[in-house]
C-alpha positions in Angstrom: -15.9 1.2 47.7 -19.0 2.1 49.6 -19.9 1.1 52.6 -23.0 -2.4 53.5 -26.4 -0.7 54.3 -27.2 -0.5 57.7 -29.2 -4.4 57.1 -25.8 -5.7 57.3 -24.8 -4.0 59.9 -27.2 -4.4 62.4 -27.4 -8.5 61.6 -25.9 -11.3 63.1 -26.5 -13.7 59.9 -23.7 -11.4 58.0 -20.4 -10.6 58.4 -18.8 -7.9 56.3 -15.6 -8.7 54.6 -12.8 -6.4 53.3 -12.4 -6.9 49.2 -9.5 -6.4 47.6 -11.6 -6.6 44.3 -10.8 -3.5 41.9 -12.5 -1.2 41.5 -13.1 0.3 37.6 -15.3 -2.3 35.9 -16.5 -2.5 32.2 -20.3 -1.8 31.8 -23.0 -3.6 33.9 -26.0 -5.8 33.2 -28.7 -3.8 34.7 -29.1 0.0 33.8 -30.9 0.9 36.4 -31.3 -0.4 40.5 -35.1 -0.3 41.6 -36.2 -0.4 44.7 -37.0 -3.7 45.8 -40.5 -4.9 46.3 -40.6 -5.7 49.9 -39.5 -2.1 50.8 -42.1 0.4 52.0 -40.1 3.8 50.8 -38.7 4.5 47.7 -35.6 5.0 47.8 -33.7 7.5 45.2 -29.8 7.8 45.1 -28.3 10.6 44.8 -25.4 11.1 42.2 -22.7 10.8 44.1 -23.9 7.4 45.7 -24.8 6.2 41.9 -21.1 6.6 41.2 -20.4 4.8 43.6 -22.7 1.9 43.3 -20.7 1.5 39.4 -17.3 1.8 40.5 -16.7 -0.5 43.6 -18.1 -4.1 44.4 -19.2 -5.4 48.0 -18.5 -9.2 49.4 -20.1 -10.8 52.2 -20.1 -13.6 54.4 -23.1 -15.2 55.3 -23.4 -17.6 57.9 -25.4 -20.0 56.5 -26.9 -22.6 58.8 -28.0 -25.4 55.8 -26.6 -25.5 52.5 -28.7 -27.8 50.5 -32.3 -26.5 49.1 -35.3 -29.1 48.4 -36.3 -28.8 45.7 -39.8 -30.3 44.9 -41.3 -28.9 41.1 -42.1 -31.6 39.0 -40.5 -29.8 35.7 -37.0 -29.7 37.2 -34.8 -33.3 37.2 -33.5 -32.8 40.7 -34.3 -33.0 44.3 -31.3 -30.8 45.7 -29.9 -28.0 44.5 -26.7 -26.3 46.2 -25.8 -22.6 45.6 -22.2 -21.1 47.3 -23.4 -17.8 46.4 -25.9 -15.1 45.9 -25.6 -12.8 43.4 -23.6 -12.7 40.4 -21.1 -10.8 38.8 -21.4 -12.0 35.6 -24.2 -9.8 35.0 -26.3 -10.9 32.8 -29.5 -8.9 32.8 -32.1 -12.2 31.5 -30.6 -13.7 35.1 -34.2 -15.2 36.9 -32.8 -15.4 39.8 -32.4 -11.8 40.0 -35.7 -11.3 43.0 -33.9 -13.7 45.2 -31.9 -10.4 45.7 -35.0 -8.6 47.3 -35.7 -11.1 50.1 -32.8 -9.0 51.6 -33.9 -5.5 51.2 -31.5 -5.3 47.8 -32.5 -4.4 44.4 -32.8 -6.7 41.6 -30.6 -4.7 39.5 -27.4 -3.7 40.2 -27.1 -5.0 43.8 -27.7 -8.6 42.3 -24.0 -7.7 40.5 -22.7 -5.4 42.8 -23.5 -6.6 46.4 -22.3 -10.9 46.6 -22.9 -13.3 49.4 -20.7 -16.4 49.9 -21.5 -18.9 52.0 -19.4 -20.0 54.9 -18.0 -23.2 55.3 -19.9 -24.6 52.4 -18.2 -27.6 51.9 -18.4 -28.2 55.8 -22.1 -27.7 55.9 -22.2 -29.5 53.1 -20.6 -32.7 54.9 -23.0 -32.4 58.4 -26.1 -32.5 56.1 -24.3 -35.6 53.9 -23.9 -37.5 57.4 -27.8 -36.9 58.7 -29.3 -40.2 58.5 -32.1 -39.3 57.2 -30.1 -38.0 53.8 -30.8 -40.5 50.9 -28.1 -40.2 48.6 -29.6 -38.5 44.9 -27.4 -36.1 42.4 -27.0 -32.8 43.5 -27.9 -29.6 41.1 -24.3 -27.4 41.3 -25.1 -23.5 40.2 -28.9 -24.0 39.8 -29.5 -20.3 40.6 -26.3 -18.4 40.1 -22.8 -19.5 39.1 -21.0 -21.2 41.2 -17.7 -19.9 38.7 -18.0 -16.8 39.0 -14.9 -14.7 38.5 -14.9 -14.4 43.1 -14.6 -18.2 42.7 -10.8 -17.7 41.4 -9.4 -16.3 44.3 -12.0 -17.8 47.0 -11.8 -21.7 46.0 -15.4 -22.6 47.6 -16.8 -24.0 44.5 -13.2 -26.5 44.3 -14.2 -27.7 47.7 -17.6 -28.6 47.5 -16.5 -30.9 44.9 -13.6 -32.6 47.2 -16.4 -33.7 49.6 -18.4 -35.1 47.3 -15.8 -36.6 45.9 -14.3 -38.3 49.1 -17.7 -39.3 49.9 -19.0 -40.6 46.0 -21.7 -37.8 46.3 -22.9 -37.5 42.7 -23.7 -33.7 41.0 -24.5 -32.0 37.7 -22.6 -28.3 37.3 -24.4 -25.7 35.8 -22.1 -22.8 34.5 -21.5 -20.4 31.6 -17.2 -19.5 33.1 -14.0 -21.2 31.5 -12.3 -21.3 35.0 -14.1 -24.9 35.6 -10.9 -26.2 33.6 -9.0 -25.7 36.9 -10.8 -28.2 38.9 -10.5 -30.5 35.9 -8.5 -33.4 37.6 -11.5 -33.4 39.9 -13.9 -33.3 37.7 -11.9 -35.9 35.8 -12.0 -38.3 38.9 -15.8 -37.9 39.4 -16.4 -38.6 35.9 -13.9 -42.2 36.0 -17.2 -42.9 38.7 -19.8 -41.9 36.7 -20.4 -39.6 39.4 -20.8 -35.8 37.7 -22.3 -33.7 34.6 -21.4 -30.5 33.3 -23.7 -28.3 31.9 -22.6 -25.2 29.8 -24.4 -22.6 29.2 -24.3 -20.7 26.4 -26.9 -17.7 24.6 -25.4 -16.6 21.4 -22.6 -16.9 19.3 -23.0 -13.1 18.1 -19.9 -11.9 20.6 -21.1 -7.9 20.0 -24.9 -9.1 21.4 -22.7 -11.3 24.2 -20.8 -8.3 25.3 -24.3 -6.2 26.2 -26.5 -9.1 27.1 -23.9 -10.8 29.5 -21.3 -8.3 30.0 -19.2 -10.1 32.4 -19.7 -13.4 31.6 -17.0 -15.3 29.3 -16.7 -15.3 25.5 -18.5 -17.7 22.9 -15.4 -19.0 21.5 -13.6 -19.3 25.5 -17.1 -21.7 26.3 -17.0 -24.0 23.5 -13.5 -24.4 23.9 -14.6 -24.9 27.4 -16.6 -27.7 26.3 -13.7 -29.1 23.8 -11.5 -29.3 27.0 -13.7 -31.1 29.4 -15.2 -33.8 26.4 -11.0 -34.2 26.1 -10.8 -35.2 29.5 -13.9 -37.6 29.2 -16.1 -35.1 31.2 -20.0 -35.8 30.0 -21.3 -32.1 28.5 -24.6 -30.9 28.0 -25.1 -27.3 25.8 -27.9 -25.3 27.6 -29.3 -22.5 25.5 -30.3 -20.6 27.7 -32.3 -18.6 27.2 -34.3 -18.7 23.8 -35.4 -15.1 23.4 -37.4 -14.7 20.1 -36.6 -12.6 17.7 -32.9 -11.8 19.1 -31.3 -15.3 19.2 -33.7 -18.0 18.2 -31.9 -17.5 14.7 -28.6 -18.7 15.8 -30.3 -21.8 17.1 -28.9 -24.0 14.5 -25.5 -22.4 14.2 -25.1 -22.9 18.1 -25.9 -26.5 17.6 -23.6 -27.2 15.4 -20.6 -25.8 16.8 -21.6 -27.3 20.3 -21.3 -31.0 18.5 -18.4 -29.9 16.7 -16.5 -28.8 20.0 -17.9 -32.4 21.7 -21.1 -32.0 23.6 -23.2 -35.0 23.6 -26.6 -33.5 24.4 -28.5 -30.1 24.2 -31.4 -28.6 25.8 -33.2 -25.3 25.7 -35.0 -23.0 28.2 -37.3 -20.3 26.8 -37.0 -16.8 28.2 -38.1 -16.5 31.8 -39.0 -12.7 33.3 -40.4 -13.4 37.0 -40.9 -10.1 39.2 -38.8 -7.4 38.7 -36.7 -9.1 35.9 -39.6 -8.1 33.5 -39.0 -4.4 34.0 -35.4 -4.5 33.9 -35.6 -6.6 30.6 -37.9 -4.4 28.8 -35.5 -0.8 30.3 -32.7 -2.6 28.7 -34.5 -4.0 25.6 -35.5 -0.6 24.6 -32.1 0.6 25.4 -30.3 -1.1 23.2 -32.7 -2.6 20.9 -35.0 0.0 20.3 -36.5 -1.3 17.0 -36.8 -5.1 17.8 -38.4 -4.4 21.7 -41.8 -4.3 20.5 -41.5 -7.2 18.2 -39.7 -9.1 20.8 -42.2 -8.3 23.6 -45.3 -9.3 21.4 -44.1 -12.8 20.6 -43.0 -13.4 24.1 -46.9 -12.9 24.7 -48.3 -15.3 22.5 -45.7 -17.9 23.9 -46.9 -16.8 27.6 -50.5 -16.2 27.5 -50.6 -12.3 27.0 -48.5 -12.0 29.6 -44.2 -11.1 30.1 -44.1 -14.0 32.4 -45.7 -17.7 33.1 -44.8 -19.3 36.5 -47.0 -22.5 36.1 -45.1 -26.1 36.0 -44.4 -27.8 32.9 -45.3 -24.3 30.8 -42.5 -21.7 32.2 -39.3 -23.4 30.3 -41.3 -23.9 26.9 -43.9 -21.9 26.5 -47.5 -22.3 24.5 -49.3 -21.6 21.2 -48.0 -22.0 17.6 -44.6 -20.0 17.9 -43.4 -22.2 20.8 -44.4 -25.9 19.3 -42.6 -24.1 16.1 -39.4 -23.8 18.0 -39.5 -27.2 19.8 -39.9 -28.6 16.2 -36.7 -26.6 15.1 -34.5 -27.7 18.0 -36.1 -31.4 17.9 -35.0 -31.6 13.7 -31.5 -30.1 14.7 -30.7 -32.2 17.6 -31.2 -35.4 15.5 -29.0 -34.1 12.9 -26.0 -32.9 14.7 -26.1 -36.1 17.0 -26.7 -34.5 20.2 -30.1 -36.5 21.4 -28.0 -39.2 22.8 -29.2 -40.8 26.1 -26.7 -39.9 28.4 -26.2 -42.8 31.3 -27.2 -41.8 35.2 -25.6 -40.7 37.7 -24.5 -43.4 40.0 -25.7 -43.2 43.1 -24.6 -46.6 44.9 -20.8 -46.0 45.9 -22.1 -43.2 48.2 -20.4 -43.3 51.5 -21.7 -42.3 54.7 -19.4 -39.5 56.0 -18.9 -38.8 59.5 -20.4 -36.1 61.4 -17.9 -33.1 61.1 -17.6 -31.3 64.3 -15.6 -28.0 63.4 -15.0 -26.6 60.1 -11.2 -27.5 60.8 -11.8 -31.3 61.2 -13.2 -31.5 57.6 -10.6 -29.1 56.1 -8.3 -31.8 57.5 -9.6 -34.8 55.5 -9.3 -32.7 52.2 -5.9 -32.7 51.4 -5.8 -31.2 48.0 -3.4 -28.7 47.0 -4.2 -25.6 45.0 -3.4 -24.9 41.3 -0.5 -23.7 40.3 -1.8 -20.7 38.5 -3.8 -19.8 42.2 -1.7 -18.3 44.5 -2.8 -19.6 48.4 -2.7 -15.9 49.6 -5.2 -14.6 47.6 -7.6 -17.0 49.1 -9.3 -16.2 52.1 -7.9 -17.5 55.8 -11.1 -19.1 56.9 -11.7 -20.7 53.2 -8.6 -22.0 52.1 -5.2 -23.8 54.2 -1.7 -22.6 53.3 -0.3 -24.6 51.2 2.7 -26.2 53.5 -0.5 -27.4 55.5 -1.7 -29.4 52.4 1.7 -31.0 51.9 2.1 -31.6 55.1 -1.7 -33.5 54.8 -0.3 -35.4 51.8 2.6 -36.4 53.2 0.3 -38.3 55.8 -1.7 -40.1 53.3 0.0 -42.5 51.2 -3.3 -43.3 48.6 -1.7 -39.3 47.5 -1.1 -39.7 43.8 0.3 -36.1 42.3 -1.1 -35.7 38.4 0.6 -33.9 35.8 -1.1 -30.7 36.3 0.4 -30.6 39.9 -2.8 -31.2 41.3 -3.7 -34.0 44.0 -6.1 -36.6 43.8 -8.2 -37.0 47.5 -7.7 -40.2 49.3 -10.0 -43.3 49.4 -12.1 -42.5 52.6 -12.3 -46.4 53.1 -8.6 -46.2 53.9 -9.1 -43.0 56.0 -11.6 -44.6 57.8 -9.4 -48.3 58.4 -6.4 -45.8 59.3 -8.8 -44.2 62.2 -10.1 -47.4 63.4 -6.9 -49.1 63.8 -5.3 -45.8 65.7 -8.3 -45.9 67.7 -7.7 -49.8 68.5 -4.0 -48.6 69.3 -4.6 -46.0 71.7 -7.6 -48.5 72.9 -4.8 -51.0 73.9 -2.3 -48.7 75.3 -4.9 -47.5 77.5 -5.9 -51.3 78.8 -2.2 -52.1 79.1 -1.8 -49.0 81.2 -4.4 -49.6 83.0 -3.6 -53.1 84.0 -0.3 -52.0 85.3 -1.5 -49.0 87.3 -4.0 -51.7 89.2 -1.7 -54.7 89.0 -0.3 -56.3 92.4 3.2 -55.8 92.7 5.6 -58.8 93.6 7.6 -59.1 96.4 10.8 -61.2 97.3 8.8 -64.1 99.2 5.9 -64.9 96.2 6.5 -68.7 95.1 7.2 -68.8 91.2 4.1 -69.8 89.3 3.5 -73.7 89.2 2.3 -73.5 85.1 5.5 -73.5 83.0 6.2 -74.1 79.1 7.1 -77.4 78.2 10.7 -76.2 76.3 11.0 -73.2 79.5 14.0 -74.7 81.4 14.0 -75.4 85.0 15.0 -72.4 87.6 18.6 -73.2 88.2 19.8 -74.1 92.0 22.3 -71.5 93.4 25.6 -73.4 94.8 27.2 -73.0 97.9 29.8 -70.4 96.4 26.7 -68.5 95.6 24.6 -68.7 98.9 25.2 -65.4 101.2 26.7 -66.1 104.5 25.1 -65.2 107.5 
């Protein structure tokens, strides 16, 4: 594995982190790794460092200071938007958010795959900005730039604990992913969705798995998402299909077949996002189109123009996800027709927002790990997870053991306990130690009593009388 670039080294904001990751992959996204635009020198590898770049994989900390993004375009449904990572292995080379890679001196290409940020303490950054009182309580966009299931998410368990705070606190999401490991955090997801309180969106391009395997090399199967989908609609978990992207002239074919088996597997809505090439995505698209496509780039190329204005890319609101002219308003008519005839233009309800609870102001990471008693699935062992982003698991049964609202589920998961309960349990602790502290105080300052003190004239009515001593009794001088 090679060793962070000299950025890393030299900043405070990241901390570099020993992976145990392996370290032969299959084929990447990206064929090539430009230099990124904000660099003033080219920089050209030689090849022993592009061996290297291929066979090993880089994980970071970063020590994020907020963790939720404002979002304020008036084509996207959402006013936050929470990310756990940056980068993403899944590779797949159509990724937009590819540049957000070059506002730290990486490349767009394989850096974006190779070179991964996490974000430390999410869930605990997560809960300070939930308790700021000026937060207004509105869902929360999961994964809106890169998957928050990626294949680190297995061993790391961020993503899982980002949902247990906003589940404590009735904090509403949506969950944008393309990975079948969501189904472990299905007894979550299960108890947000009893609330009305999350929606999962899957993502999926083609059902060609031969086109899957180059255009998304690391991402899962066709057949593993919509069985993905079948899984979560079992569990009454709302899903959405996102096709995503549209490319014309390579998938916009399948459009109907994907439809179809998306209803079949359970999905109660679908939407569609046309091909989207911003910076250098446009270059690394059109290397790998030619690549492997070599008779269909030009073809491909030319009607992405007429949908974009003559041009690869169109970053103007309300134009970018769909497009213009007559090959665009032809595939809005296609997906319209085939929505209505496979039943997936159902209204879905909203996200309730009014059992949001305020949640305390977390001082430590620690103090919010503490009110998060889950335990970890079975199939996850608690030492491949990292010391600062996951408790051992005697700690978590020991936390259990403490609540009594603990209700283990089949799976051998744990459901989180009513903060309403955790917050009466604190207050009348306080009130305990409270009184203690009064009634030591009262008998720290308290006169004491001596021998010669006359007995208090205010007696109880059924208190009997002090008794007399006899003479037998009297000392004798």
């Amino acid at each position: 594995m090679g060793h962070p670039v000299t950025l890393y080294e030299q900043s405070h904001h990241f901390v570099t982190m020993s992976s145990s990751l392996p370290k032969k992959y299959p084929s990447r996204g990206a064929l090539s790794n430009p230099t990124s635009r904000y660099d003033q020198h080219e920089r050209i590898p030689t090849q022993q460092q592009n061996s290297e770049r291929d066979e090993g994989q880089q994980l970071l900390y970063e020590k994020a200071k907020t963790i939720l993004n404002r979002q304020r375009s008036p084509d996207i449904p959402f006013d936050y938007s929470l990310n756990p990572y940056r980068g993403c292995e899944h590779g797949c080379i159509y990724c937009y958010a590819r540049p957000s890679h070059e506002y730290l001196g990486l490349s767009a290409g394989r850096d974006f795959e190779r070179i991964l940020f996490v974000k430390q303490h999410a869930p605990y950054l997560l809960q300070k900005e939930l308790s700021h009182q000026q937060y207004q309580c509105t869902p929360i966009a999961l994964g809106s730039n890169t998957d928050p299931y990626q294949p680190i998410e297995k061993r790391l368990l961020t993503t899982r604990h980002i949902l247990e705070t906003c589940h404590t606190w009735r904090q509403p999401l949506t969950i944008t992913t393309k990975s079948h490991l969501i189904l472990r955090d299905r007894d979550v997801l299960q108890a947000l969705a009893q609330k009305q309180l999350v929606r999962v969106f899957i993502s999926l391009t083609t059902t060609d798995t031969e086109l899957a395997r180059i255009i998304e090399p690391r991402a899962p199967t066709p057949e593993k998402r919509l069985q993905t989908i079948a899984q979560l609609v079992r569990h009454d978990i709302h899903v959405t299909l996102m096709l995503a992207p549209l490319i014309p002239a390579l998938n916009d074919e399948e459009m109907e077949s994907i439809l179809k088996q998306a209803a079949h597997a359970g999905a109660q809505q679908a939407y569609y996002v046309l091909l989207r090439l911003p910076q250098g995505v446009g270059a690394l698209w059109q290397e790998w189109l030619e690549t492997h496509y070599p008779l269909k780039a030009k073809k491909v190329m030319h009607i992405l123009a007429s949908m974009r204005e003559g041009h690869i890319n169109d970053s103007r609101f309300h134009t970018r996800m769909r497009g213009t002219g007559p090959y665009a308003s032809m595939l809005a008519k296609r997906f319209a027709i085939a929505k209505k005839r496979y039943r997936l233009d159902n209204k879905a309800p909203p996200l309730v927002t009014t059992l949001f609870i305020k949640p305390p102001k977390p001082i430590h990471p620690e103090q919010h790990n503490a009110m998060l008693p889950f335990t970890y699935p079975q199939k996850t062992h608690p030492q491949q997870a990292h010391p600062q982003q996951a408790r051992p698991q005697q700690e978590c049964q020991d936390a259990a053991q403490k609540t009594s609202s603990l209700a283990p589920s089949a799976q051998g998961y744990c459901h989180p306990p009513d903060p309403l309960s955790i917050t009466q349990d604190s207050r009348l602790k306080q009130q305990g130690t409270q009184s203690s502290r009064q009634a030591s105080t009262k008998r720290r300052h308290a006169p004491q009593k001596t021998t010669h003190d006359a007995p208090s004239p205010i007696r109880h009515a059924q208190e009997t009388p002090p008794k007399t001593p006899s003479k037998k009794e009297l000392p004798q001088t």
